[in-house]
C-alpha positions in Angstrom: 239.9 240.3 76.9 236.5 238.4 75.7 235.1 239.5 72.6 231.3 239.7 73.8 230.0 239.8 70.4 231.4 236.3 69.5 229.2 235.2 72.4 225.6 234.5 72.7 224.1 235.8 75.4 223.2 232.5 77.2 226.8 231.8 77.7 227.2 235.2 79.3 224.4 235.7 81.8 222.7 234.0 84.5 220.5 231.1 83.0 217.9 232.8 85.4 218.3 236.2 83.4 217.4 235.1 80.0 213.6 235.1 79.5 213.9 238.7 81.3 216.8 240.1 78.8 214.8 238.6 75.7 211.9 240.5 77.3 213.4 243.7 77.5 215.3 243.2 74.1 211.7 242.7 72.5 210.5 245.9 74.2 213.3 248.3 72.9 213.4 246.9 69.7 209.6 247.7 69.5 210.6 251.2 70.9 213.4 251.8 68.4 211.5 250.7 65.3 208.7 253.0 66.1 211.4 256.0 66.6 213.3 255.5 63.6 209.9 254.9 61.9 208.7 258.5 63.2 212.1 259.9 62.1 211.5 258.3 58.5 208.1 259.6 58.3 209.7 263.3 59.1 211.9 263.1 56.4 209.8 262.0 53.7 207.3 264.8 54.7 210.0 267.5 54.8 211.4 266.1 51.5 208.1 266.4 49.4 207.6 268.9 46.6 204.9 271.1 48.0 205.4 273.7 46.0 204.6 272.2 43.1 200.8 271.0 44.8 200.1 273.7 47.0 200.8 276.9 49.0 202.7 277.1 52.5 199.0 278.4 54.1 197.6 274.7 52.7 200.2 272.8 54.7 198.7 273.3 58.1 198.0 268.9 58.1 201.6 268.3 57.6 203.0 270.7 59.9 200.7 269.6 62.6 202.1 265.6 61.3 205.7 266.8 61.3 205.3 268.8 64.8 203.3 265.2 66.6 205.9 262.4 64.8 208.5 265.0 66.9 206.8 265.2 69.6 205.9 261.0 70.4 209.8 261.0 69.1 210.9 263.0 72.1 208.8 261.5 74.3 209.8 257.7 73.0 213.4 258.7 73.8 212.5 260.5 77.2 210.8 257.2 78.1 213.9 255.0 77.1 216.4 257.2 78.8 214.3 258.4 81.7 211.0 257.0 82.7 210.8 256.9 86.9 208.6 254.0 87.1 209.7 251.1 88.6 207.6 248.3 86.0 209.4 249.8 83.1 212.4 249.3 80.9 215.2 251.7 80.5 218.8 251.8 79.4 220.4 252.9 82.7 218.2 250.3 84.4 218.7 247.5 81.7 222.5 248.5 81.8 222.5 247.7 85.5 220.6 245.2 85.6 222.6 243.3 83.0 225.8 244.0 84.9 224.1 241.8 87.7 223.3 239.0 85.8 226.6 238.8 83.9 228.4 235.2 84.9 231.0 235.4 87.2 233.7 234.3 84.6 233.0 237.4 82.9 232.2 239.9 85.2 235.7 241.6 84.9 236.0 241.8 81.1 232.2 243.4 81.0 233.1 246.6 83.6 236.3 246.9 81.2 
């Protein structure tokens, strides 16, 4: 069985495929950071001491910033998972995709 993560992706897909993989890799990266960076932000604003400055009818800003880093959360993850649109990334596409472009050699150890 080949251990794919001792590999580098040039010796595992088509030479053809690799300025489209880095391409996509770049884009969900990009997607990723700016979820987890939502997620972060949530946290931090759900950890704060607003007691201590202020009462729960003076927290109408953060509530509306907790309720829209959620939202462009959801929505980031919807996209990723589920976007229609041909011109656009997703994982079930990517994951296909990939499994096209995957060398011949190692076409069987991949499905597995």
């Amino acid at each position: 069985m080949t251990d794919f993560s001792k590999l580098n992706v040039n010796e595992v897909l088509k030479e053809t495929a690799i300025a489209e993989y880095q391409k996509a890799i770049d884009f969900f990266y990009d997607q990723l950071v700016k979820l987890n960076t939502n997620i972060f932000i949530i946290k931090k604003i759900y950890e704060f001491p607003f007691d201590i400055f202020c009462s729960p009818e003076d927290r109408v800003f953060f509530s509306m910033a907790i309720w829209n880093f959620y939202e462009n959360g959801v929505l980031t993850v919807t996209k990723l998972a589920t976007d229609q649109k041909e011109d656009v990334y997703t994982f079930p596409k990517f994951k296909n995709w990939v499994y096209k472009q995957v060398k011949a050699k190692y076409i069987s150890d991949f499905r597995n």
